[in-house]
N, C-alpha and C positions, 0 to 999 in steps of 0.2 A: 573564429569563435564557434564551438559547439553550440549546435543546433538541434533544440528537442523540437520535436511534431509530437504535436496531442496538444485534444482542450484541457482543460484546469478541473474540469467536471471528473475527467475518468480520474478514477483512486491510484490505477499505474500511473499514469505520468504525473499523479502528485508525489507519489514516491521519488521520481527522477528529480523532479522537481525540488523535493527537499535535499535530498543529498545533497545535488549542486550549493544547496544554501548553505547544509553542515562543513563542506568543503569551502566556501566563501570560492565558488565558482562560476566567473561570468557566462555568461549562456542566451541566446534568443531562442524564445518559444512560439512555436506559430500555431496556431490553434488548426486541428482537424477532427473530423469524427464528428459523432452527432450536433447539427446544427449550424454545421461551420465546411471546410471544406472538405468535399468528398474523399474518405480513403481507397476509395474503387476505381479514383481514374488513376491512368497511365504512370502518370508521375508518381504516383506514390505507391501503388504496386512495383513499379520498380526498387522502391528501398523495401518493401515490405508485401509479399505476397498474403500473404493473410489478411493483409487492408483494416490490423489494428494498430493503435498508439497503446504506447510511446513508440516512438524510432528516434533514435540519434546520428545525425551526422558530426564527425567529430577529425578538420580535417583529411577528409576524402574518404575515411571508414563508418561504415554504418550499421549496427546493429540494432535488433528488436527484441524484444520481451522486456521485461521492467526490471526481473528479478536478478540476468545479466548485464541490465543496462546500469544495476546500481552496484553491482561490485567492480564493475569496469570501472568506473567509477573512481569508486574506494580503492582501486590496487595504481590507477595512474596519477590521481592527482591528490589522497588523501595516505601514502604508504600503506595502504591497507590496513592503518590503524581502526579502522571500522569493520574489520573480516576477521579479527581476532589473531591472535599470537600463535600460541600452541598448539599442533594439529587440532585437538583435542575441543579448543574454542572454536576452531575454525568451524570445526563439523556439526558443533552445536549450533552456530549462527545459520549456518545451509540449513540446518535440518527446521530450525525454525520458521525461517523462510521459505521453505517447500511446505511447512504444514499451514502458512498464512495462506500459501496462493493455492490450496488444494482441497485440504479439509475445510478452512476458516471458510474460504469465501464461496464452495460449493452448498457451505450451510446456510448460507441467506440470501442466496441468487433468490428464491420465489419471492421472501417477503421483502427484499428491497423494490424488485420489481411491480410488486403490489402496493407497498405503505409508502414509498419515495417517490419513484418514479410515476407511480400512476399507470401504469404503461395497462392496454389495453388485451384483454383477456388471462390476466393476470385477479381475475376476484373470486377465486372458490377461498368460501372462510377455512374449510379441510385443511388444504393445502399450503393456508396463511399460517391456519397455527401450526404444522408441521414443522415446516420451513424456522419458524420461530424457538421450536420443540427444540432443532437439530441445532441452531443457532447457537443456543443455551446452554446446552452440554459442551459445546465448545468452549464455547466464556467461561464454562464451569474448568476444565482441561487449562486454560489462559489462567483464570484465578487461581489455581493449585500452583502451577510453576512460578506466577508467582511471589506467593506464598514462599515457596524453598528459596529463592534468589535472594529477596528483598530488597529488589532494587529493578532489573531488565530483563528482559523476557529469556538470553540465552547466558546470564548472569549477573556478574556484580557490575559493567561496565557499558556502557551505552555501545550500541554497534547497528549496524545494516539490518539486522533482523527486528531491530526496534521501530525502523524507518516506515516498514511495512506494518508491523503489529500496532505501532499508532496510528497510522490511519485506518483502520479495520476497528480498533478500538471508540476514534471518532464516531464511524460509521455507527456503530452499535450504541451507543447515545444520541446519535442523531435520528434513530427510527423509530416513529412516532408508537408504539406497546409496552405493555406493563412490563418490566424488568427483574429480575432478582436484582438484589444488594450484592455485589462483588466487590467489600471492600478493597482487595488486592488490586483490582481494576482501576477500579477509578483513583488510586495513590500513583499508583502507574500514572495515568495520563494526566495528572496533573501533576506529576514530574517532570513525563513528556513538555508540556506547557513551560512550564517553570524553567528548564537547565538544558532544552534544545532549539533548534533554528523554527518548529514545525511551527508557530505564527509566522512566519513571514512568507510572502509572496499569496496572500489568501487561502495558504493550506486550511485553513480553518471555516473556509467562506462553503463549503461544500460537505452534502454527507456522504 
């Protein structure tokens, strides 16, 4: 049986996580990373030099990062019906998925760190609303696209890049500050809700 490593906490291995679910894909998760077991000893540096989650064992092969771990995914056990068709789709589901894990979530590393997590040296107001500032313009960049789709972030059809872009979108409802109105956003995620697996296995229990 495939084997994901990572707690429920981190937003990558809830991506893993859902996939498997959109696939109706059996799987054990053993929880590592903050609060659980170390990614720094021996054992898990060996799947994983960088001593982050997700990691997958799948069968004797083991891969890292979330964003390969979920088209790997989607190409062996879903036909890639979640990677899109025509080159054309394809490149726009990548590209959306490179701009979640790059742009989107470089934009709210300080204010999740601060308004979430608590985490400690993490309180210049400056810096909060910055972080919040650069956040926003993102949501704004998410709300335009879409806006032109009317329906999924890399178009008319639910895919891999949606896996990611809702839970990023989660996240940004679940951080406690004042928000603009994105209607496109929020029809989005309660789409999300509505017509995919993202309630199950407590994707939702986490920001």
């Amino acid at each position: 049986m495939l084997r994901v490593l990572g707690r429920l906490s981190s937003i990558n291995v809830r991506k893993v996580v859902w996939m498997c679910a959109e696939l109706r894909l059996d799987h054990e998760r053993e929880d590592w990373g903050v609060g659980f077991r170390d990614p720094q000893s021996p054992d898990f540096l060996a799947l994983n030099p960088n001593a982050l989650v997700p990691v997958i064992e799948d069968q004797g092969f083991v891969l890292w990062e979330s964003s390969a771990i979920v088209r790997y995914l989607a190409r062996k056990h879903g036909g890639g019906r979640l990677l899109g068709g025509a080159l054309e789709d394809q490149a726009l589901i990548d590209q959306w998925l490179g701009w979640q894990a790059t742009e989107l979530n470089s934009s709210w590393s300080y204010a999740v760190q601060a308004l979430i997590r608590k985490k400690t040296g993490y309180d210049s107001p400056a810096d909060i609303e910055n972080s919040i500032a650069g956040w926003t313009e993102k949501m704004a960049i998410l709300d335009a696209q879409l806006e032109r789709t009317g329906a999924y972030v890399a178009g008319t059809a639910f895919s891999a890049a949606d896996i990611a872009m809702g839970l990023s979108v989660q996240r940004w409802y679940a951080a406690p500050f004042h928000k603009r109105d994105f209607g496109n956003v929020a029809g989005y995620f309660e789409r999300l809700k509505r017509e995919t697996e993202i309630s199950r296995h407590g994707l939702l229990d986490y920001p």
